[in-house]
DOVEX-429001 format. One record per residue (C-alpha): residue in one letter; x, y, z. Coordinates in nm, 3 decimals, always signed. Each point is the difference from the previous one (the first is absolute). Last residue first. Layout:
REM DOVEX-429001
REC res    east   north      up
REC   A       X       Y       Z
...
REM end
This chain:
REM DOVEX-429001
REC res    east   north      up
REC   X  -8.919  -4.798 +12.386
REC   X  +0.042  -0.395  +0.038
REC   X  -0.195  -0.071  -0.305
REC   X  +0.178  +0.212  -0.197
REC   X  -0.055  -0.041  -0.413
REC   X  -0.374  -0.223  +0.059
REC   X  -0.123  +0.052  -0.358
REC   X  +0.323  -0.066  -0.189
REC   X  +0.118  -0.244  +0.215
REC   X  -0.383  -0.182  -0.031
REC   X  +0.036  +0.086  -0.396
REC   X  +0.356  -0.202  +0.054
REC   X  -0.171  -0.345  +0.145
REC   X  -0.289  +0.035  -0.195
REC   X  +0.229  -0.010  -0.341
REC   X  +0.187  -0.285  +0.132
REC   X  -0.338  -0.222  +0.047
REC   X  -0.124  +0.072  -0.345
REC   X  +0.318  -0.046  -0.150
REC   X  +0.058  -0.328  +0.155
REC   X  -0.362  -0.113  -0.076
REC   X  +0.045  +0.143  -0.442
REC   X  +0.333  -0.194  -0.011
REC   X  +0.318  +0.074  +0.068
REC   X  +0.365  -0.043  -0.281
REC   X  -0.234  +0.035  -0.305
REC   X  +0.108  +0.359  -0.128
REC   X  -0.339  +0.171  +0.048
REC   X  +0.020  -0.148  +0.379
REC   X  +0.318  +0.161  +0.065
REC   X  -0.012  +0.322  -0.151
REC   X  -0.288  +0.032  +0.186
REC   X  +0.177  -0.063  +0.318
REC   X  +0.290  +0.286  -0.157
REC   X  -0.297  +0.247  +0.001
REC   X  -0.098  -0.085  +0.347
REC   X  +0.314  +0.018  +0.123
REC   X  +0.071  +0.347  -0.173
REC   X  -0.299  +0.144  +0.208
REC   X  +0.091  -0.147  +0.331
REC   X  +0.344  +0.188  -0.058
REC   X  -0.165  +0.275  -0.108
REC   X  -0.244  +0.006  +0.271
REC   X  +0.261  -0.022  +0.244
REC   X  -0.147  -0.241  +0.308
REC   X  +0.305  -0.220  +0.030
REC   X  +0.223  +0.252  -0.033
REC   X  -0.115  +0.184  +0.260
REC   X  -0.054  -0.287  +0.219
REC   X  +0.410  -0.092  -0.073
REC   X  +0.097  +0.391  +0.068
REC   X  -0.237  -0.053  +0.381
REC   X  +0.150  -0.313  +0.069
REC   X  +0.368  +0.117  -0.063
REC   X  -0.050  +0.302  +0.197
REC   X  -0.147  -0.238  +0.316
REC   X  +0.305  -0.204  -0.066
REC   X  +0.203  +0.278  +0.068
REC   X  -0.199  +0.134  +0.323
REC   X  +0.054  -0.303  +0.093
REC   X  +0.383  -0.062  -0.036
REC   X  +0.091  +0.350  +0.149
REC   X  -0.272  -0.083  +0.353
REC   X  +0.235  -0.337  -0.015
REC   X  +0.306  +0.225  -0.012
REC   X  -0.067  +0.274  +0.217
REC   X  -0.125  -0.258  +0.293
REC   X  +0.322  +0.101  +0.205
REC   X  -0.025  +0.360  -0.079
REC   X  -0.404  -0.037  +0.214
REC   X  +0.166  +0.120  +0.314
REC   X  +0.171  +0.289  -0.140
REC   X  -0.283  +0.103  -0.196
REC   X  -0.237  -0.021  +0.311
REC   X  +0.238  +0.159  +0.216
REC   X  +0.023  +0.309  -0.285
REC   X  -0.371  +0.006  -0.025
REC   X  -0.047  +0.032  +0.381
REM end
C-alpha cells in the first residue's frame, strides 16, 4: 500500500518539496526572530539610539516593549 501511495502521490512531489521548504524557512526565520542575543543586541543598539538623539524617550519606550515581548514570548507557536 505504501509503494501505491508513493507512486500515486510522485506527481504532487514538487508542491509537497516547495512546502516542506518554506515550512524550513519559517521555522529558521522564527528562530531568528526570537534569539535572545539577537533581541538582546537590539535593545542595546535602541538605546544607542535614543542616547544619541536620532528617537525620543515614546519611540524608545514603545520599541523596547515590542522586543521584551520577543524576548518573553520566544515560540509562541511551540
Amino acid at each position: 500500500m505504501g509503494l501505491l501511495k508513493e507512486l500515486l502521490l510522485l506527481p504532487a512531489a514538487p508542491v509537497r518539496g516547495t512546502f516542506w521548504v518554506l515550512e524550513q524557512v519559517v521555522a529558521q526565520a522564527e528562530q531568528q526572530y526570537y534569539d535572545p542575543s539577537a533581541i538582546r543586541d537590539e535593545l542595546a543598539l535602541l538605546e544607542q539610539r535614543l542616547l544619541a538623539g536620532e528617537i525620543d524617550e515614546a519611540e524608545f519606550d514603545r520599541r523596547e516593549d515590542e522586543l521584551l515581548d520577543r524576548l518573553e514570548n520566544r515560540n509562541p507557536s511551540r
